[in-house]
C-alpha positions as CSV (number, residue, x, y, z in Angstrom):
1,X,98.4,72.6,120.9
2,X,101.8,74.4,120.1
3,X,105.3,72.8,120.4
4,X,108.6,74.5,120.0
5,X,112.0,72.1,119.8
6,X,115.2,74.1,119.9
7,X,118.1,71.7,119.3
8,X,120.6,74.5,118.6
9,X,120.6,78.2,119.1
10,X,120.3,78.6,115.3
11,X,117.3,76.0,114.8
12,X,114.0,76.6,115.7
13,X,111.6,74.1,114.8
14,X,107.5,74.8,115.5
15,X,104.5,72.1,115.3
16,X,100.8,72.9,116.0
17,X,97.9,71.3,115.9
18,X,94.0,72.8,116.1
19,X,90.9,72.2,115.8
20,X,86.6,73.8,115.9
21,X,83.6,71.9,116.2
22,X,80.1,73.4,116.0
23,X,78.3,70.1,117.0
24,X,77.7,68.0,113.8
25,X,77.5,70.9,111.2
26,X,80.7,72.5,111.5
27,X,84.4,70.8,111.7
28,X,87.7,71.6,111.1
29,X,91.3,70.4,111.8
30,X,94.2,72.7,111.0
31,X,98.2,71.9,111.0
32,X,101.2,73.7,110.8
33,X,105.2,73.5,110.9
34,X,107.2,76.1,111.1
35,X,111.1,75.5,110.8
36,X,113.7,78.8,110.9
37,X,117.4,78.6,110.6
38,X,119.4,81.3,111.5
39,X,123.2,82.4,111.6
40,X,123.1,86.0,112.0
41,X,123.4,87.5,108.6
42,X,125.4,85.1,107.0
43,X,122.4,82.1,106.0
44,X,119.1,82.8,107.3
45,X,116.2,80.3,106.1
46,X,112.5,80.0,106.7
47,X,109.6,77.5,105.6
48,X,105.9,76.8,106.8
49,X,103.6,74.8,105.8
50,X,99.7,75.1,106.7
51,X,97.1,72.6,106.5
52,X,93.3,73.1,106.7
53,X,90.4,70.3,106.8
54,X,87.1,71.5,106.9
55,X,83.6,69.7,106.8
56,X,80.1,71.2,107.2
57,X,76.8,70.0,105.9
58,X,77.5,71.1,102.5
59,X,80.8,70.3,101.3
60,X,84.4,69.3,102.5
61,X,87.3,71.8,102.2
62,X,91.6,71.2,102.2
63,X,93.6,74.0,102.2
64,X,97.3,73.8,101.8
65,X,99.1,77.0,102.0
66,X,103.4,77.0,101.8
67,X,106.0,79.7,102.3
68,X,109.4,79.7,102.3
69,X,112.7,81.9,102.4
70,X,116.4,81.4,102.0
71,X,119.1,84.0,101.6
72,X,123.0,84.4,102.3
73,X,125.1,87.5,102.9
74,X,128.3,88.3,101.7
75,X,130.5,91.4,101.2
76,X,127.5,93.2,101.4
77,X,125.7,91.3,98.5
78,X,122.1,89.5,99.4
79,X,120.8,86.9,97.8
80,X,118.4,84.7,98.1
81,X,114.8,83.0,96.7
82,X,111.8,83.5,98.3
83,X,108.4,80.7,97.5
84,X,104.7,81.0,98.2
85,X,102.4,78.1,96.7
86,X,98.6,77.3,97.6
87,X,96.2,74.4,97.0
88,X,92.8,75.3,97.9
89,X,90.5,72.1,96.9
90,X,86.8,72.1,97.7
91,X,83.9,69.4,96.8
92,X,80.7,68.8,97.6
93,X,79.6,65.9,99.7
94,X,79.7,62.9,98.4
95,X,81.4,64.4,95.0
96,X,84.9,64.0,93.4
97,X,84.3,67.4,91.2
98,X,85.8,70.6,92.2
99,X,83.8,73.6,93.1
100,X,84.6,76.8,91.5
101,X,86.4,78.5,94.4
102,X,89.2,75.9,94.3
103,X,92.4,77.0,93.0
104,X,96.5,76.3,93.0
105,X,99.3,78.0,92.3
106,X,103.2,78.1,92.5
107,X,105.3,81.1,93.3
108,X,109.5,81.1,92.9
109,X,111.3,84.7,93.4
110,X,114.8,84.6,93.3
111,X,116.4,87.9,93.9
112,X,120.3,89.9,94.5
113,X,120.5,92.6,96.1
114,X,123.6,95.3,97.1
115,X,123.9,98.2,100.0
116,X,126.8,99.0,100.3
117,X,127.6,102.3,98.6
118,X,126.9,105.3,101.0
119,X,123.3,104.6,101.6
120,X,122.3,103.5,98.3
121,X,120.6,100.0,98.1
122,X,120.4,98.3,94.8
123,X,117.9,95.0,94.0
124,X,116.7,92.9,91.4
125,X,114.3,90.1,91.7
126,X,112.6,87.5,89.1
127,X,109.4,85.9,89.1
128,X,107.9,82.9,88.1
129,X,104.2,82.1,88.6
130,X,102.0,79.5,87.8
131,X,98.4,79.6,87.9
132,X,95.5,76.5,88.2
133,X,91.9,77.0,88.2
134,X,89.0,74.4,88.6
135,X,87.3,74.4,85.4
136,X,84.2,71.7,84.7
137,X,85.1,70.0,87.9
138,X,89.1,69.6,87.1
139,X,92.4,71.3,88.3
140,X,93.5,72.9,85.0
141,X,96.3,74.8,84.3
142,X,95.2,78.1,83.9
143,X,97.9,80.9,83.2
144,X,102.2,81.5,83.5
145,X,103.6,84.7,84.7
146,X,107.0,86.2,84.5
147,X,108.1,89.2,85.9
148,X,111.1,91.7,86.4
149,X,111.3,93.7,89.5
150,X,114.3,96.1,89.4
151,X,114.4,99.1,92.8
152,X,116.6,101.8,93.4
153,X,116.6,103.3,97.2
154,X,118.7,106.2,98.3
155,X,118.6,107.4,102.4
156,X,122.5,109.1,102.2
157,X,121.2,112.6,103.7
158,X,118.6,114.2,105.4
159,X,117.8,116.4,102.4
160,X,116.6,113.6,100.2
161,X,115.2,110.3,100.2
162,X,114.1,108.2,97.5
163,X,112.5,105.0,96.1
164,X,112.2,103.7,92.3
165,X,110.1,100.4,91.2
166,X,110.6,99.2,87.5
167,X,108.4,96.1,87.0
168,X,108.3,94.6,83.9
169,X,105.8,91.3,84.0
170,X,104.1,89.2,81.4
171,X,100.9,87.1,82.3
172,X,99.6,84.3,79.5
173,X,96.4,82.3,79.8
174,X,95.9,78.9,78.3
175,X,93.4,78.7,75.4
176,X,90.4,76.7,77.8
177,X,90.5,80.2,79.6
178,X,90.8,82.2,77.0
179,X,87.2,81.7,75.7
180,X,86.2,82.2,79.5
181,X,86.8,85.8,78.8
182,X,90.7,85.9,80.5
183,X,93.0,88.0,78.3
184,X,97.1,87.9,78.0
185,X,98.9,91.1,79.2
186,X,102.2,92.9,79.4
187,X,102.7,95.0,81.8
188,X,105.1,98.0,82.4
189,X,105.5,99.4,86.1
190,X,107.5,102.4,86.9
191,X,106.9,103.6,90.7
192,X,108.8,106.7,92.0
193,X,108.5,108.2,95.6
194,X,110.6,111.4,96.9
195,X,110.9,113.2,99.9
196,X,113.0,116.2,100.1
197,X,113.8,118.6,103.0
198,X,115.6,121.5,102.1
199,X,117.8,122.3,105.5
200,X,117.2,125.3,107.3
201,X,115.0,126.8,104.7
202,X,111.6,125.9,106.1
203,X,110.7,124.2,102.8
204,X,109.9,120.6,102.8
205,X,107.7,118.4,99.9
206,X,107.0,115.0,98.4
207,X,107.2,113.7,94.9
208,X,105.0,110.4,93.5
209,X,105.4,109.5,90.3
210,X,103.8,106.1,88.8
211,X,103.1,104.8,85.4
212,X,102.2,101.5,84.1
213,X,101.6,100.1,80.5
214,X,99.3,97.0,79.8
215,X,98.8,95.3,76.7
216,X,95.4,93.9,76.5
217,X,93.6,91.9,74.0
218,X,91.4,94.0,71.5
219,X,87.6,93.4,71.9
220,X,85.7,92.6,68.5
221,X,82.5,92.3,68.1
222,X,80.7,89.7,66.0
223,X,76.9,89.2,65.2
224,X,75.9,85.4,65.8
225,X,72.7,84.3,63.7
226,X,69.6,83.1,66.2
227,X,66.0,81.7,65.3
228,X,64.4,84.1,63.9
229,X,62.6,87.0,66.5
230,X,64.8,86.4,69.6
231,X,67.5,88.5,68.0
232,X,68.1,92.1,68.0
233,X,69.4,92.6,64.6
234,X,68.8,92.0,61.2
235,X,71.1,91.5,58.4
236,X,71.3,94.0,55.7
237,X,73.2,92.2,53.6
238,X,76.6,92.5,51.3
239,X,76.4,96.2,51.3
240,X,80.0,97.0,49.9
241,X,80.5,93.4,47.8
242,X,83.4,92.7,50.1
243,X,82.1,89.0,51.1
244,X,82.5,90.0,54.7
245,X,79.8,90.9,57.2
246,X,80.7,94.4,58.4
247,X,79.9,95.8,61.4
248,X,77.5,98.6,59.0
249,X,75.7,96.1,57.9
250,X,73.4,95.1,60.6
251,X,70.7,97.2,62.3
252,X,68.8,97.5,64.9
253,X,65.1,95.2,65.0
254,X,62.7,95.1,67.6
255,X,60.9,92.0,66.8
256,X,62.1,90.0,63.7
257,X,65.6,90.2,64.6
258,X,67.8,87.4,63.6
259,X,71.3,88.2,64.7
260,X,72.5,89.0,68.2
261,X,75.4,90.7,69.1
262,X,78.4,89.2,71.4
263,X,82.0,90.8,72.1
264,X,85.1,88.8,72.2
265,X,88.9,89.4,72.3
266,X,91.5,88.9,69.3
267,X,95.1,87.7,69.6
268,X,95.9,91.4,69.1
269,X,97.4,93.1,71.9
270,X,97.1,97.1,72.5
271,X,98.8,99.3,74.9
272,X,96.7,101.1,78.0
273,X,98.5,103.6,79.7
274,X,97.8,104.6,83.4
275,X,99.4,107.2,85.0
276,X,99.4,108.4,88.4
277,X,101.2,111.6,90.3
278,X,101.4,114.3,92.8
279,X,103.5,116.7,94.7
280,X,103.3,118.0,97.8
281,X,104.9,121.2,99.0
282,X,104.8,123.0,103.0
283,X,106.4,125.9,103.7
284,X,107.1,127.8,106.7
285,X,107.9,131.4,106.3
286,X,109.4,131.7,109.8
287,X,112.2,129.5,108.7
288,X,114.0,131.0,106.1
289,X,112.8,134.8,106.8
290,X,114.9,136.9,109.2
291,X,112.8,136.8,111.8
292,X,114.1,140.4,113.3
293,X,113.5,142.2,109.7
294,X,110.1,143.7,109.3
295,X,109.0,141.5,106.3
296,X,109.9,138.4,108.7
297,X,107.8,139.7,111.6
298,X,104.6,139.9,108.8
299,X,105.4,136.7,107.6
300,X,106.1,134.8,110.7
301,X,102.6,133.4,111.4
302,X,102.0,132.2,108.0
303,X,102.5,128.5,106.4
304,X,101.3,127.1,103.3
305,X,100.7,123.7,101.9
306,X,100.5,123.0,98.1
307,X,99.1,119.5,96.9
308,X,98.6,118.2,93.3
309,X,97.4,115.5,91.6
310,X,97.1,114.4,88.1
311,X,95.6,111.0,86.6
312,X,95.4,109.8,82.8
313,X,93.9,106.1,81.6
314,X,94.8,106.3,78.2
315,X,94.6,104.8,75.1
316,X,97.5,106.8,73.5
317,X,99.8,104.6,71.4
318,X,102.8,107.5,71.4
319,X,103.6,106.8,75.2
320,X,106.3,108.8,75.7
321,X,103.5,112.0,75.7
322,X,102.1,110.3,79.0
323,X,105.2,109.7,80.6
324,X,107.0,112.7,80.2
325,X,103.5,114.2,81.2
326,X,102.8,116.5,77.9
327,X,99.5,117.4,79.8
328,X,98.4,118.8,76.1
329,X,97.6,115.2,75.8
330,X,95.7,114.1,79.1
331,X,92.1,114.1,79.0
332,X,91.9,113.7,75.0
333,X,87.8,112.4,73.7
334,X,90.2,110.5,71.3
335,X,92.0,108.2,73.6
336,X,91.3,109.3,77.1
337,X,89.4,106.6,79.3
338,X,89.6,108.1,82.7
339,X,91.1,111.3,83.6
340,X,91.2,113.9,86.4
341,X,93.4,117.3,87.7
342,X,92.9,118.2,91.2
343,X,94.8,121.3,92.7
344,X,94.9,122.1,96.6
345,X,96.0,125.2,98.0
346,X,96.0,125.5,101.4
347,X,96.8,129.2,103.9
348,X,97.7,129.0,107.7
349,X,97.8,131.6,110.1
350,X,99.7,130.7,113.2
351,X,99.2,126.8,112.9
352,X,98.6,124.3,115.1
353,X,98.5,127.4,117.7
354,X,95.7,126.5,120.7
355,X,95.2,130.3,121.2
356,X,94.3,131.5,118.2
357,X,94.9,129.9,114.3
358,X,93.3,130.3,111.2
């Protein structure tokens, strides 16, 4: 069932209702409301709500999911604040405990932007996040996340065109998820895409550039003493009088081990670099060759296309080498965790030609 009111031409106001039945093992009931105001591009403002009830033989499901808009224009500045939140609760019949899949969160992203300057578009947007989890049957509060989103577009000309990203976000757990395994991170996003067409030249290519730095929590690894025999190490003892159990210490056992060995993460943070880019590059000779001079009539059924791409997961703690792509120090034992190089050159002879190409 799906009702629309319009009381003005700039309100519109949306109700529905649903609802599924599988005879007694399946059944679900689902609202929403929808309301939209708009005055052209002065105020403009959205928000929905949608609500889920489900029940089947197992367990009992309600799924609120909210998202909302409001902006304003004036002399060509933007702003506005734009809201997503979720409440996902299941159980199991006959059960007040929440099942691992449930979850919540809250989303705010106020943001400013600015076009008018000759095709260039400026923005900035700030985000606030926070996380919930079920843990041991309860809602709990399970991470806050900030982030800085800064973009750059430029359309002025035909010649070039170009985006820029700069995210800057932090993401911290609380400590009952902490021992879960979930680790705190900074991260630093910088996204670049270009596309350039040189005029009347018959040369026309793409440019992606992206690079992002997370700070991660260091692993260690400690050795945890056991009964005697379901272990897999022994201990060796005070080797170097320090009164600490060091890693070279232990060894390997096969049957009388006592120790077993677990990995967990410190409070320290270090930096992972990930870096991703690649150029693309067609040209057609026929375009910027006289086509009436000899070399121009050899040339004039051939076309090339150049691609290349370049990744780096790395460890390096001097970034600035991956950044400004010192490929001396891509795919390094040392620091290295994934890396790769791929070159692609392609050769046409009279291309895209149904009588003969090549």
């Amino acid at each position: 069932l799906n009702l629309t009111y319009l009381p003005s031409k700039n309100l519109v106001i949306n109700s529905f209702f649903g609802f599924l039945r599988q005879g007694t093992l399946f059944k679900s009931n689902r609202y929403k409301n929808t309301v939209r105001y708009n005055s052209g591009n002065a105020i403009n403002a959205f928000y929905n709500i949608d609500y889920v009830k489900t029940e089947n033989t197992n367990f009992t499901s309600k799924w609120t999911r909210q998202e909302g808009e409001s902006k304003f224009n004036v002399f060509g500045l933007t702003s506005g604040l734009n809201y997503l939140a979720e409440n996902k609760e299941e159980f199991n019949l006959n059960s007040d405990s929440l099942l691992d899949g449930s979850l919540k969160y809250y989303d705010f992203v106020p943001y400013i932007s600015y076009e008018k300057i000759n095709g260039l578009k400026l923005s900035f947007r700030y985000s606030f996040r926070k996380d919930y989890a079920a843990l041991s049957g309860n809602m709990l509060e399970q991470a806050n996340a900030k982030g800085q989103f800064y973009e750059i577009d430029y359309s002025g000309n035909r010649t070039i065109n170009t985006h820029l990203t700069i995210v800057l976000r932090n993401k911290i757990f609380e400590k009952e998820f902490k021992v879960k395994g979930f680790k705190d991170s900074k991260t630093v996003l910088i996204r670049s895409i270009s596309n350039i067409r040189l005029l009347n030249s018959g040369l026309s290519g793409s440019i992606f550039y992206e690079v992002s730095t997370q700070k991660s929590a260091k692993l260690q690894q400690i050795f945890v003493k056991v009964e005697k025999g379901k272990g897999n190490f022994i201990y060796l003892g005070d080797l170097n009088k320090n009164g600490i159990q060091d890693e070279n210490e232990f060894e390997p056992a096969l049957f009388d081990g006592d120790y077993i060995k677990i990995t967990t993460p410190t409070d320290e943070l270090f930096p992972v670099i990930n870096l991703k880019t690649s150029t693309n590059w067609r040209m057609r000779f026929s375009e910027f060759i006289n086509k009436n001079s000899t070399l121009g009539k050899i040339l004039k059924p051939f076309s090339t296309e150049t691609f290349w791409r370049v990744e780096e997961n790395s460890r390096e703690e001097d970034l600035k080498k991956i950044y400004l792509l010192n490929f001396s120090s891509f795919q390094n034992i040392k620091n290295t965790l994934h890396g790769s190089n791929f070159i692609q050159q392609d050769v046409f002879v009279n291309e895209n030609s149904y009588e003969f190409s090549l």
